[in-house]
BAGUNU-827043 format. One line per field, with one value per residue: x negated, y negated, z of N, C-alpha, C in turn. Coordinates in steps of 0.1 Angstrom, whole numbers. Each point is the difference from the previous one (the first is absolute). Layout:
% residues N
nu c(X;...)
nv c(Y;...)
nw c(Z;...)
cau c(X;...)
cav c(Y;...)
caw c(Z;...)
cu c(X;...)
cv c(Y;...)
cw c(Z;...)
***
This chain:
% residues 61
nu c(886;-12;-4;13;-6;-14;5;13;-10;-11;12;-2;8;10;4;-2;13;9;2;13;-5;-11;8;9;-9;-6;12;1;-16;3;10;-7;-9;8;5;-17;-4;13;0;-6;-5;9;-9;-10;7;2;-7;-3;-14;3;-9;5;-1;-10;-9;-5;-13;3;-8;5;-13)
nv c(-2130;-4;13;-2;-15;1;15;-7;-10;18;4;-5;-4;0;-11;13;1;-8;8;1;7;-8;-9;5;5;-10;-5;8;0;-11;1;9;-9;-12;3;0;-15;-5;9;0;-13;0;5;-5;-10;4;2;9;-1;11;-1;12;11;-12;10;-6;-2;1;11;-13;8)
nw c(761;8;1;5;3;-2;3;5;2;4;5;5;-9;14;7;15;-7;5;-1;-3;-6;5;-6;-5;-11;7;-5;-13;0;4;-6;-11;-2;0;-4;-7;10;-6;-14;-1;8;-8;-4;7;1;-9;4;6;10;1;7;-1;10;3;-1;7;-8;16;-8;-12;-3)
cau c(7;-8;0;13;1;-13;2;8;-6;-3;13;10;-8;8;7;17;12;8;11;15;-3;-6;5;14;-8;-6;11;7;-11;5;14;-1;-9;6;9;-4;-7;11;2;-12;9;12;4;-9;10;11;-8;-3;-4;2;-9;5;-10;-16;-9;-6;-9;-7;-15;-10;-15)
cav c(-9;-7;13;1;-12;3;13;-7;-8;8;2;-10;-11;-11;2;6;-6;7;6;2;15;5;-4;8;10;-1;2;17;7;-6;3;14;1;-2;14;12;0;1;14;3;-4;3;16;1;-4;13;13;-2;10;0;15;7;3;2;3;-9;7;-17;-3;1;-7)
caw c(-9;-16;-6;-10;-5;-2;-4;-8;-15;-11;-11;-2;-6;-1;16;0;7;6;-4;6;-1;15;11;1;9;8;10;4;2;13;1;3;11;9;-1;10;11;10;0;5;12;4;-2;8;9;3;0;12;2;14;9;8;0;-3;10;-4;11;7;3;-14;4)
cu c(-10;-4;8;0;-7;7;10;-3;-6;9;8;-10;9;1;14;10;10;17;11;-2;-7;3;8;-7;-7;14;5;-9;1;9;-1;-8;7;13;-1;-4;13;5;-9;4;9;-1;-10;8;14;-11;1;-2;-3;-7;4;-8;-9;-6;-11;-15;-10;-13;-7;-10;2)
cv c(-5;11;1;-10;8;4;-5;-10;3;1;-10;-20;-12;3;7;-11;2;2;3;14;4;-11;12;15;-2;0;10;8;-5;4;16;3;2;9;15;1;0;13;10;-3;7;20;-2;-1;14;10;6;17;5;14;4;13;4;-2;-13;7;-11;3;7;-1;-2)
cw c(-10;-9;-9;-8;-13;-15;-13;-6;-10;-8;-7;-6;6;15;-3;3;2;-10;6;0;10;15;4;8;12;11;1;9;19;4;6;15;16;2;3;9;10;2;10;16;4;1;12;14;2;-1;18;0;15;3;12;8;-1;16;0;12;1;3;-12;-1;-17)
***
């Protein structure tokens, strides 16, 4: 974080603020986030995998 602090006073001659333009994004960018982590969930949850047979050998060195 102080890096980034650092990095962005080189550029910049003023404190960032805040905008309705990055309020709004920081909620779509949330919004999305969260959407793929339910999609996601949810395809992980209907998946099912099932082994059928396999020889399994009880004396791996």
């Amino acid at each position: 974080m102080s890096a980034g602090a650092a990095i962005l006073s080189l550029f910049t001659e003023s404190e960032p603020e805040f905008t309705t333009f990055g309020v709004v994004y920081f909620f779509i960018l949330a919004f999305i986030g969260w959407g793929a982590t339910k999609l996601l969930t949810h395809i992980q949850q209907r998946r099912k995998y099932e082994i059928s047979d396999v020889e399994i050998d009880k004396h791996i060195k």
